[in-house]
BALOBA-1460 file (C-alpha; in Angstrom, 3 decimals):
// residues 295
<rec num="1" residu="x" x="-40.966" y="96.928" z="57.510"/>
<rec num="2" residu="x" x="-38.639" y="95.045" z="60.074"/>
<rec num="3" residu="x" x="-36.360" y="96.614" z="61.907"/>
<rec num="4" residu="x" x="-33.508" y="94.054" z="63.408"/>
<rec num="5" residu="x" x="-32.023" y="95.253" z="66.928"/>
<rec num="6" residu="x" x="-28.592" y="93.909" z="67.290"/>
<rec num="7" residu="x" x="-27.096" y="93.854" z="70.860"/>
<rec num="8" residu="x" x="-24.089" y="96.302" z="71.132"/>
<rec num="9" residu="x" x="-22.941" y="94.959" z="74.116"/>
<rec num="10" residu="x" x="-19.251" y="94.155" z="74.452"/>
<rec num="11" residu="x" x="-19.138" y="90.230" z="74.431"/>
<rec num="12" residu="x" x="-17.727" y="89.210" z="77.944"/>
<rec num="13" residu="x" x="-14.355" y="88.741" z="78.516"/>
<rec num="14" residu="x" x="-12.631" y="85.802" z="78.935"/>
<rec num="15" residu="x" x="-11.407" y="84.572" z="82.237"/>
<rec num="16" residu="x" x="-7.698" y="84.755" z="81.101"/>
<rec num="17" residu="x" x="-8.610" y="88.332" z="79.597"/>
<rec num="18" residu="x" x="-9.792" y="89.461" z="82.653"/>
<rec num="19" residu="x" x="-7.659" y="88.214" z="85.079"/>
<rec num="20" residu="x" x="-4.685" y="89.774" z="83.108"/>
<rec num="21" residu="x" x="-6.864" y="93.259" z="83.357"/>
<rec num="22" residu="x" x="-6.762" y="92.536" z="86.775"/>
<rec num="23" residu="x" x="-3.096" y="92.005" z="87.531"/>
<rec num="24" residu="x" x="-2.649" y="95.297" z="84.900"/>
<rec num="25" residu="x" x="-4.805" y="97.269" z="87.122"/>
<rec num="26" residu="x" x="-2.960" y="96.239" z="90.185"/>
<rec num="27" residu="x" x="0.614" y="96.825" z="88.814"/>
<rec num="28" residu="x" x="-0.559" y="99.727" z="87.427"/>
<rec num="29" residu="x" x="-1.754" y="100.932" z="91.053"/>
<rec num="30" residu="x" x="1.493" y="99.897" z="92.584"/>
<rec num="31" residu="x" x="3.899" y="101.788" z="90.039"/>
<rec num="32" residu="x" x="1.769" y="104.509" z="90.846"/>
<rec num="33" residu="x" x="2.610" y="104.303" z="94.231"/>
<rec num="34" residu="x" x="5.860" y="103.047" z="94.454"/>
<rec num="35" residu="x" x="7.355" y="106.221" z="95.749"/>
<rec num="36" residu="x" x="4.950" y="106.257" z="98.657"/>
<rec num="37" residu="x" x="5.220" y="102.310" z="99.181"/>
<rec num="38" residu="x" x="9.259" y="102.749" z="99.843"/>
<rec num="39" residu="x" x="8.582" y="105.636" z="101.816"/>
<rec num="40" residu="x" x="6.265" y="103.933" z="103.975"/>
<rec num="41" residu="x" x="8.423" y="100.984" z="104.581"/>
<rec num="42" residu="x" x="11.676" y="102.839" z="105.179"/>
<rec num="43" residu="x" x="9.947" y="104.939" z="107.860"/>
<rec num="44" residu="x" x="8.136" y="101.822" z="108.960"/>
<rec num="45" residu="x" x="10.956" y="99.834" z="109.400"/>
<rec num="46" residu="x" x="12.444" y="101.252" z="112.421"/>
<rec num="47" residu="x" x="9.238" y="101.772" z="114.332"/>
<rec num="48" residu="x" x="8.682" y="97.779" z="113.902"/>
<rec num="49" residu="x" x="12.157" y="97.216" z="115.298"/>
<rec num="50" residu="x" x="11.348" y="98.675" z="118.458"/>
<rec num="51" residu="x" x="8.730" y="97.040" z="119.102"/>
<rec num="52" residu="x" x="10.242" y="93.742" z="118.369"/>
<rec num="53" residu="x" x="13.157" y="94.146" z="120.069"/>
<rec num="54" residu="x" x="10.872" y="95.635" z="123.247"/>
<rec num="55" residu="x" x="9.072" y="92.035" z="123.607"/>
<rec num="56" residu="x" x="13.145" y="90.194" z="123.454"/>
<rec num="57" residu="x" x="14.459" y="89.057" z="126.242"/>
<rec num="58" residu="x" x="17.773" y="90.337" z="127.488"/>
<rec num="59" residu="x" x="20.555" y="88.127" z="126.081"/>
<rec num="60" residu="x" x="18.406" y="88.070" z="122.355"/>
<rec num="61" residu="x" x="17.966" y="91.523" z="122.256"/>
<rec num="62" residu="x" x="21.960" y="92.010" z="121.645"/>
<rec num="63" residu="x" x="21.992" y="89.298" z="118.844"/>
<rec num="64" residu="x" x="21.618" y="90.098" z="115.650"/>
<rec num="65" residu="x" x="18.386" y="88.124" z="116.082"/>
<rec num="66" residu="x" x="15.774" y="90.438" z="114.513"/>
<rec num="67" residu="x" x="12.548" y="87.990" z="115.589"/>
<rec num="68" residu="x" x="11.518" y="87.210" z="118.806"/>
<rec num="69" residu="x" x="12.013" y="83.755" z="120.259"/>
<rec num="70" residu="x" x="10.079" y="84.512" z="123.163"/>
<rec num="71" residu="x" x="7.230" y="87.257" z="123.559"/>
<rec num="72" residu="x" x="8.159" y="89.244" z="126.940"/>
<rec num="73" residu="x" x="5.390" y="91.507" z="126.887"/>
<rec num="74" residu="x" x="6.276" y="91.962" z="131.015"/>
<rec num="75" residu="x" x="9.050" y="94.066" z="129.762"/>
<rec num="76" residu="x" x="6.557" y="97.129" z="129.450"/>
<rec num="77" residu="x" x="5.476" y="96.379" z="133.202"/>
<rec num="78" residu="x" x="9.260" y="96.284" z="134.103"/>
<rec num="79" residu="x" x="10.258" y="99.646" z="132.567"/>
<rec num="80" residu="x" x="7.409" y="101.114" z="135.120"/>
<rec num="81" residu="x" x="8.917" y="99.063" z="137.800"/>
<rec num="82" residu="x" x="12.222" y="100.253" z="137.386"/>
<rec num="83" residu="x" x="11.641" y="103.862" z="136.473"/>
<rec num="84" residu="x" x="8.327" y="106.030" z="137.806"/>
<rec num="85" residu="x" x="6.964" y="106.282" z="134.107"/>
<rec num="86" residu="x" x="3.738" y="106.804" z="134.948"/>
<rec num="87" residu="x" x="4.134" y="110.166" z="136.430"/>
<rec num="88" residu="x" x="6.344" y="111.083" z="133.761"/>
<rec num="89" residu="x" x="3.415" y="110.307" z="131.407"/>
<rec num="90" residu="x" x="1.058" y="112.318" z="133.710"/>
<rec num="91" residu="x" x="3.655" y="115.182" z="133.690"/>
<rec num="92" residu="x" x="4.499" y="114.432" z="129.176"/>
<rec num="93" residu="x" x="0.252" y="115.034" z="129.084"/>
<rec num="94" residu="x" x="-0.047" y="117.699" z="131.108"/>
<rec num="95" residu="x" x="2.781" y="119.710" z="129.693"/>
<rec num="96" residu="x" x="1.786" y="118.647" z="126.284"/>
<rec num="97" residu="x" x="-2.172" y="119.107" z="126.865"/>
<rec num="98" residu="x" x="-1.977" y="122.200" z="128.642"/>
<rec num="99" residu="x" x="0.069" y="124.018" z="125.652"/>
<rec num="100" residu="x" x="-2.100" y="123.135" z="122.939"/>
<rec num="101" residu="x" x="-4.747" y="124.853" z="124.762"/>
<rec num="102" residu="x" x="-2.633" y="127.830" z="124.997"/>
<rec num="103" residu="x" x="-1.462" y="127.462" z="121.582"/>
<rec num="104" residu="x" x="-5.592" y="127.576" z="120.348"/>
<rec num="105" residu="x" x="-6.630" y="129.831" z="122.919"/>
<rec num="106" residu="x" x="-3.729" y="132.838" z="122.055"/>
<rec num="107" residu="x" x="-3.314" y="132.020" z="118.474"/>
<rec num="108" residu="x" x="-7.260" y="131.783" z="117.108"/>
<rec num="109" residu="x" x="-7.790" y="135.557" z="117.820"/>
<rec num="110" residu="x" x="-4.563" y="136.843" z="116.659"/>
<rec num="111" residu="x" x="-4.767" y="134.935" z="113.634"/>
<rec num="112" residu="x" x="-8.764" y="135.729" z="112.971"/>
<rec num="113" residu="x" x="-7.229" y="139.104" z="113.599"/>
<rec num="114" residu="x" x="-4.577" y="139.228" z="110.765"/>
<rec num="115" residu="x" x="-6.805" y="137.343" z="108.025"/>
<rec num="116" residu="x" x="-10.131" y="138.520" z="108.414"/>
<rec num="117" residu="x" x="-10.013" y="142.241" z="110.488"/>
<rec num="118" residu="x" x="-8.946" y="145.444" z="108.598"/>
<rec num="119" residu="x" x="-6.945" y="148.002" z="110.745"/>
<rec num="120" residu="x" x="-3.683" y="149.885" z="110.403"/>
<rec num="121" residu="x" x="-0.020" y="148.379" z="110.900"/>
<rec num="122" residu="x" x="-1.859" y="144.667" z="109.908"/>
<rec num="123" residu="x" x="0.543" y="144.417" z="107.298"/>
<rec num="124" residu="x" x="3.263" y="145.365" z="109.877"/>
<rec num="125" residu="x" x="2.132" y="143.086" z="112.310"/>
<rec num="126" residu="x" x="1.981" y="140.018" z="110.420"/>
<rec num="127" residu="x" x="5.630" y="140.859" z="108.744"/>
<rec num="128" residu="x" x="6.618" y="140.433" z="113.007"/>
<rec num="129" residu="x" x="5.438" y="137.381" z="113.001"/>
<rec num="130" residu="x" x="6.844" y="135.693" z="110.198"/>
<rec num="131" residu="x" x="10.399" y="137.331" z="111.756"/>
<rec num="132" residu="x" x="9.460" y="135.599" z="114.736"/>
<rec num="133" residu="x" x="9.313" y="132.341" z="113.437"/>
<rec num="134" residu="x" x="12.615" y="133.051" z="111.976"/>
<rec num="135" residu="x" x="14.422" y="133.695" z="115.657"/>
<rec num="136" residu="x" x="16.203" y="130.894" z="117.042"/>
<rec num="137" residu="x" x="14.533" y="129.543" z="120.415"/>
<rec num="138" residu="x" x="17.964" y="129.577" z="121.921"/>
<rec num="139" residu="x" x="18.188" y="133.660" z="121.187"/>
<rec num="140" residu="x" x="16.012" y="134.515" z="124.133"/>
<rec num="141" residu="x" x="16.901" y="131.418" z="126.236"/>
<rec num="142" residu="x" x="19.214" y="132.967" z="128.676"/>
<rec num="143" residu="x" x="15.975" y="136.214" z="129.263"/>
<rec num="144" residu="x" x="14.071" y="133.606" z="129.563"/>
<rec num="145" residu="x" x="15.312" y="131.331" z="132.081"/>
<rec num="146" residu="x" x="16.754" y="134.138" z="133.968"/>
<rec num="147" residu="x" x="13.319" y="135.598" z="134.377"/>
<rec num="148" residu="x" x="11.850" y="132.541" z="135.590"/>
<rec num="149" residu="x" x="14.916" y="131.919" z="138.232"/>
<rec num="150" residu="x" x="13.405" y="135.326" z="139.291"/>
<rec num="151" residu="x" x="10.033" y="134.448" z="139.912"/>
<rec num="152" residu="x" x="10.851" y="130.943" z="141.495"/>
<rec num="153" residu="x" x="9.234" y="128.804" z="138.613"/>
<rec num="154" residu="x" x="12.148" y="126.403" z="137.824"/>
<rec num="155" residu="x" x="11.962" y="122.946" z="138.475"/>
<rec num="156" residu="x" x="8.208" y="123.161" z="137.481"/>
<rec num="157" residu="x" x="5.993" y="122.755" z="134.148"/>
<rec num="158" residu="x" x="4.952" y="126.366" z="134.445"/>
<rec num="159" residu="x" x="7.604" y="127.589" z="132.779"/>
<rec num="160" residu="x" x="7.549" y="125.682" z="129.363"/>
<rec num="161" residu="x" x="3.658" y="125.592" z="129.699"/>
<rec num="162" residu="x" x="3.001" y="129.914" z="130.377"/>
<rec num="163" residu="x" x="4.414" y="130.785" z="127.075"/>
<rec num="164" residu="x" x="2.434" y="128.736" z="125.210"/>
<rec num="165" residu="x" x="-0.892" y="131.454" z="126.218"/>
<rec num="166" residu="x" x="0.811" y="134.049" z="125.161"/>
<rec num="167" residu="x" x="1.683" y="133.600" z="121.560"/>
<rec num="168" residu="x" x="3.371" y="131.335" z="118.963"/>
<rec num="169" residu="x" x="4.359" y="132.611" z="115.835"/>
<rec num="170" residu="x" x="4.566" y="129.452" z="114.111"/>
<rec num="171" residu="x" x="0.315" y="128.953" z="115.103"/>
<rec num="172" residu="x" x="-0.215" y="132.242" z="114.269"/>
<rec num="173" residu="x" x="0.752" y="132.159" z="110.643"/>
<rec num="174" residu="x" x="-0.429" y="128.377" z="109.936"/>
<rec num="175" residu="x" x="-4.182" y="129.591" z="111.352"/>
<rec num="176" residu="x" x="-3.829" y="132.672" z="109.536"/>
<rec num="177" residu="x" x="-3.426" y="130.926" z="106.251"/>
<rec num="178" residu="x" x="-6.171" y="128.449" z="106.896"/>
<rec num="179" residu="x" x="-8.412" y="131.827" z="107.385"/>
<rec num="180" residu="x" x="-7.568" y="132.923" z="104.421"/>
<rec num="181" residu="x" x="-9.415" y="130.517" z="102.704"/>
<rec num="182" residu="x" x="-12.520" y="130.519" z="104.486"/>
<rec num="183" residu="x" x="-14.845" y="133.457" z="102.306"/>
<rec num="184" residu="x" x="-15.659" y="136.531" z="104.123"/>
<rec num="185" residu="x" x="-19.315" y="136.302" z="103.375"/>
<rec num="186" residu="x" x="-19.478" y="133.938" z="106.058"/>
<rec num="187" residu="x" x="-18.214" y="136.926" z="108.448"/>
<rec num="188" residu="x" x="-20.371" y="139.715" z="107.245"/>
<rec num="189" residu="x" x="-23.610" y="137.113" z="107.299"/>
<rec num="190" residu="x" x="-23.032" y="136.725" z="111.124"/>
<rec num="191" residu="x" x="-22.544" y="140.076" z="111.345"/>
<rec num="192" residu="x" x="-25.803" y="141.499" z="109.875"/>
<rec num="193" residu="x" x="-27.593" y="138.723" z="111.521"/>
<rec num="194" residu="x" x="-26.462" y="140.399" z="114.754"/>
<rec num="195" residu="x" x="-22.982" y="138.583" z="115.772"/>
<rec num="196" residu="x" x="-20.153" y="140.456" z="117.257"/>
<rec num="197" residu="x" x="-16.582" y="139.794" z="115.661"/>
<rec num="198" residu="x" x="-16.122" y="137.777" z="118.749"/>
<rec num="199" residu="x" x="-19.648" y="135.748" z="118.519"/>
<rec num="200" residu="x" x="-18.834" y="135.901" z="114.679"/>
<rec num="201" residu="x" x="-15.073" y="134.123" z="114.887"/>
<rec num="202" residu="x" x="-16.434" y="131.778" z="117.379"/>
<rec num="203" residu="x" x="-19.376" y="130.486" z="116.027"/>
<rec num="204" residu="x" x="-18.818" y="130.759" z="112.465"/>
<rec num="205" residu="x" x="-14.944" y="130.636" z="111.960"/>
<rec num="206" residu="x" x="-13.860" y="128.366" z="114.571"/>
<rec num="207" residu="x" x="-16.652" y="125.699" z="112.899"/>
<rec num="208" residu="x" x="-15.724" y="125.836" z="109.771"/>
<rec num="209" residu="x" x="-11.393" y="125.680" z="110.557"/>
<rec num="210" residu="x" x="-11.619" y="122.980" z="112.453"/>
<rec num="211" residu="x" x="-9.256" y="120.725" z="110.313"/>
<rec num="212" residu="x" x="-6.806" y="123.700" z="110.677"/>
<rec num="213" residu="x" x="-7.030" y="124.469" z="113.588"/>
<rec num="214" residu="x" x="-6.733" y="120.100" z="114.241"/>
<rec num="215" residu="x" x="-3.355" y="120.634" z="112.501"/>
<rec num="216" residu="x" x="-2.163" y="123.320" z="114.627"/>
<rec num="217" residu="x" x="-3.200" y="120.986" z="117.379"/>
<rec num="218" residu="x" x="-1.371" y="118.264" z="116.853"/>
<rec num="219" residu="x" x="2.257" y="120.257" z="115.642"/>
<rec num="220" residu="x" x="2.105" y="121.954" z="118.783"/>
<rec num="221" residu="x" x="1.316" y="118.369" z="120.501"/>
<rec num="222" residu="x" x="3.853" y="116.677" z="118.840"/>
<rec num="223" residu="x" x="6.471" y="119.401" z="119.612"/>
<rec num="224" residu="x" x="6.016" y="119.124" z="123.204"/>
<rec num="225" residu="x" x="5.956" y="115.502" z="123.423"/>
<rec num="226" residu="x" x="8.945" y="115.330" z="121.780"/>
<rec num="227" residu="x" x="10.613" y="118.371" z="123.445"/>
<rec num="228" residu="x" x="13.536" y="117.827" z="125.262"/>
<rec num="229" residu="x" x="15.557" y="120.832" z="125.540"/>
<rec num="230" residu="x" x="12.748" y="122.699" z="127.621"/>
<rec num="231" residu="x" x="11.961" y="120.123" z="129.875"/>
<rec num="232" residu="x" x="15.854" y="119.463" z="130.348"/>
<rec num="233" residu="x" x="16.860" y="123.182" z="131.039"/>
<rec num="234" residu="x" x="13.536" y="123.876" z="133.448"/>
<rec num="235" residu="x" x="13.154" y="120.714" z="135.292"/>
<rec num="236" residu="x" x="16.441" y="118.825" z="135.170"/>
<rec num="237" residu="x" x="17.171" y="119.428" z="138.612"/>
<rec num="238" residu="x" x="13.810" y="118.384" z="139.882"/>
<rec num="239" residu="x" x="12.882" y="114.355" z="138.980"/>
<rec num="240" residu="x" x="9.497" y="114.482" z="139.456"/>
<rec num="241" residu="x" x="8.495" y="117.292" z="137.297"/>
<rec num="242" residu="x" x="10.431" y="115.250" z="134.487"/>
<rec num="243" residu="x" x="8.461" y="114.481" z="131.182"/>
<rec num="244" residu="x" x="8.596" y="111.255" z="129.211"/>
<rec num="245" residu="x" x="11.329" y="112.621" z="126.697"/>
<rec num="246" residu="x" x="13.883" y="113.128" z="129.546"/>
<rec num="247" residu="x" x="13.357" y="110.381" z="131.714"/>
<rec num="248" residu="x" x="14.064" y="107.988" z="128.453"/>
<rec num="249" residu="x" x="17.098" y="110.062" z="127.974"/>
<rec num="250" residu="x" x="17.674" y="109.049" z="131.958"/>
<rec num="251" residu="x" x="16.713" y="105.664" z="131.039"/>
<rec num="252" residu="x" x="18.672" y="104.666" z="128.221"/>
<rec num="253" residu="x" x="21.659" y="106.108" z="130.227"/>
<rec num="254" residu="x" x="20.958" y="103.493" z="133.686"/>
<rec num="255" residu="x" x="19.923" y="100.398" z="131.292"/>
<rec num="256" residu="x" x="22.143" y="100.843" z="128.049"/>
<rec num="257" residu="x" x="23.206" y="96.831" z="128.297"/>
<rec num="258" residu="x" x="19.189" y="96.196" z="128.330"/>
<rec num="259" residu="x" x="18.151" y="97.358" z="124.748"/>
<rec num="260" residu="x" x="14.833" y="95.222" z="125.283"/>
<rec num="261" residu="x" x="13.911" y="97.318" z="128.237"/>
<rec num="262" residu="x" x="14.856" y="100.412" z="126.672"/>
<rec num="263" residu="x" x="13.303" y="99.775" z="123.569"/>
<rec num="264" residu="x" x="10.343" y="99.080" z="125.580"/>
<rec num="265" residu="x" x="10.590" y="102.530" z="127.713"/>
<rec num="266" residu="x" x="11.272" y="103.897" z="123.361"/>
<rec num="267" residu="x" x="7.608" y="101.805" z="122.703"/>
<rec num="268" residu="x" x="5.741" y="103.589" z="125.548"/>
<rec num="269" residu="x" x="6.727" y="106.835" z="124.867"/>
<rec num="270" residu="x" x="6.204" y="106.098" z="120.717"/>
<rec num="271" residu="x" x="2.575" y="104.908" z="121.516"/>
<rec num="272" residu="x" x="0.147" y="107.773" z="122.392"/>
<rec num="273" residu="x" x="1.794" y="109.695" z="119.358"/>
<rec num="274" residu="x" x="1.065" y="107.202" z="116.629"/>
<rec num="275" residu="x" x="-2.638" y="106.314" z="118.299"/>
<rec num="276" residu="x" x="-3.442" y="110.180" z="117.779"/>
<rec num="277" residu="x" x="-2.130" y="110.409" z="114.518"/>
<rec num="278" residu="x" x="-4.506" y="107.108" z="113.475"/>
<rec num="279" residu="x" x="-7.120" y="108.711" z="115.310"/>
<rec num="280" residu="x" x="-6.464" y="112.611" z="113.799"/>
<rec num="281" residu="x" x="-5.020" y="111.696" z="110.295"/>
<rec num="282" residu="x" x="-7.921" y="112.844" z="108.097"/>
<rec num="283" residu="x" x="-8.012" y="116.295" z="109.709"/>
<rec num="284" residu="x" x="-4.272" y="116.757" z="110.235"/>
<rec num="285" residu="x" x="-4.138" y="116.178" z="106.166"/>
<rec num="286" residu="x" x="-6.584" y="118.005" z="105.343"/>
<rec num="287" residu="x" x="-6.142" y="121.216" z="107.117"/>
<rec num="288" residu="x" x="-2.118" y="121.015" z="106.093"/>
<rec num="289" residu="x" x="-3.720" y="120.410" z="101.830"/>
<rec num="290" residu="x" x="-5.533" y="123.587" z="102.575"/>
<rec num="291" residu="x" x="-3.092" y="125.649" z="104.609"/>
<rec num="292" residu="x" x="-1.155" y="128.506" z="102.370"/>
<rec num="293" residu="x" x="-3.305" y="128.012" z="99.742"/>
<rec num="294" residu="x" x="-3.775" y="132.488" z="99.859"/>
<rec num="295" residu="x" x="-1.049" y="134.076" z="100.932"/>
C-alpha cells in the first residue's frame, strides 16, 4: 500500500499579492489610529512652533515666516543674559521637588490608611476628602495668606512648599484607588511573617504601587511647575524667590516685540516637563490605566 503525502502548505504569495497585504495592513493600522494621529499633531503643532520661532531671529520671528532662515540657537543663552533664569529654575525645582516629596510623604499613609486599615469613621473620613477636592483653592486663600503674613513667611517658597506635607486631597484619593487594587494577601503575608503595618506598607505596598504612586508624582510635579497663582500671591514682591512660571509672565511683559526671545524663555521652561514625561511615560500610564479601577 502507498500512501501519497501532499504538501498543504499555502503556495507563496505573489509579490504584487503581498505587497498589497502590506499597504492593507498599514492603512488598516492608520484608520485605526487616526483619532490618536490628529490628536497628536494638533497638540504637537504648537509645541514645534515654539521652538522654531525660539531659534528666529528678531525681524523673522514677526513674519509670517514659519521656518527658520537662520538657526539662532544663542537666543537660549540671551534669555539667561537678560533675565536671571537660572535661579528661577533653581527656585521652579526646588518648589516643585520639594512638594512632591510632601505630596508622597503625607499622602502614602493616609491613603494606605483609607484602602487597606479597618477602623471606625473610615467611611467618614474618606467622604472629607473627596469634599476636599471639591473646595475651590481660592476658598481658604485669604486664611491662608493671612496666616503666613503672621508668621513672616511671604516672599519665600515656604509657604506654597509647607502645605504640600500636610495633606492633598487630590493624592489622597488617586493613591487610595491604586491601593485598592493591590490584594490584601500581600498585607496579611507581611504581617504573619512578622511586619508591622508600617514595615508592611513600606516594604510591601510602596513596591508594588510604584506606577501609582509615579503618577501622583508627576500631577503634583506638573502642577507646581506650572503654578502661577501661588508663586504670584507669595513671592511677587520678592524677585528672587520667583519661579520659572512668573518670571516668563515678567518676561513676556519686558520683551513682547521679541517673540524669538520669548519663545525661547516659553522653550526653557517647556523642556524639563516634556524630558520627564519621555523619561516617566510608561509608569505615568500605567498607574493612571489602573487607578479607580475599585472604588
Amino acid at each position: 500500500m502507498t500512501v501519497t503525502l501532499t504538501d498543504t502548505r499555502p503556495a507563496p504569495a505573489h509579490p504584487v499579492q503581498r505587497r498589497k497585504q502590506s499597504w492593507d495592513k498599514r492603512l488598516y493600522w492608520i484608520a485605526t489610529h487616526s483619532v490618536g494621529i490628529a490628536l497628536g499633531v494638533i497638540f504637537t503643532l504648537p509645541v514645534v512652533f515654539v521652538f522654531l520661532t525660539a531659534v528666529m531671529d528678531s525681524d523673522q520671528a514677526m513674519s509670517s515666516s514659519l521656518w527658520p532662515r537662520e538657526w539662532r540657537f544663542d537666543n537660549f543663552l540671551a534669555v539667561f543674559e537678560r533675565a536671571p533664569m537660572l535661579q528661577y529654575l533653581v527656585n521652579s525645582f526646588t518648589y516643585s521637588l520639594l512638594a512632591t516629596l510632601g505630596i508622597l510623604l503625607s499622602a502614602i499613609p493616609a491613603a494606605y490608611a483609607l484602602a487597606k486599615l479597618r477602623w471606625r469613621g473610615q467611611t467618614f473620613f474618606f467622604m472629607l476628602t473627596v469634599a476636599a477636592m471639591m473646595l475651590p483653592p481660592q476658598v481658604v486663600t485669604v486664611p491662608l495668606y493671612d496666616l503666613w503674613v503672621r508668621l513672616g513667611f511671604t516672599g519665600t517658597l515656604v509657604p506654597l512648599i509647607v502645605p504640600y506635607f500636610l495633606f492633598d486631597a487630590f493624592s489622597v484619593f488617586l493613591l487610595r484607588q491604586f491601593f485598592l487594587t493591590i490584594p490584601r494577601d500581600y498585607i496579611e503575608a507581611a504581617k504573619i511573617d512578622g511586619c508591622s503595618e508600617f514595615q508592611a506598607m513600606v516594604r510591601v505596598l510602596v513596591p508594588m504601587a510604584k506606577p501609582g504612586i509615579a503618577a501622583t508624582a508627576m500631577f503634583c510635579f506638573l502642577y507646581t511647575w506650572n503654578d502661577y497663582f501661588g508663586p504670584l500671591l507669595y513671592t511677587g514682591e520678592s524677585r528672587d524667590s520667583w519661579t520659572l512660571s512668573l518670571a516668563l509672565a515678567s518676561f513676556r511683559g519686558m520683551h513682547h516685540v521679541e517673540w524669538n526671545l520669548t519663545m525661547a524663555a516659553t522653550a526653557v521652561v517647556m523642556l524639563p516637563v516634556i524630558v520627564l514625561f519621555a523619561f516617566a511615560q510608561k509608569s505615568f500610564v500605567r498607574g493612571i490605566t489602573f487607578t479607580g479601577v475599585k472604588g
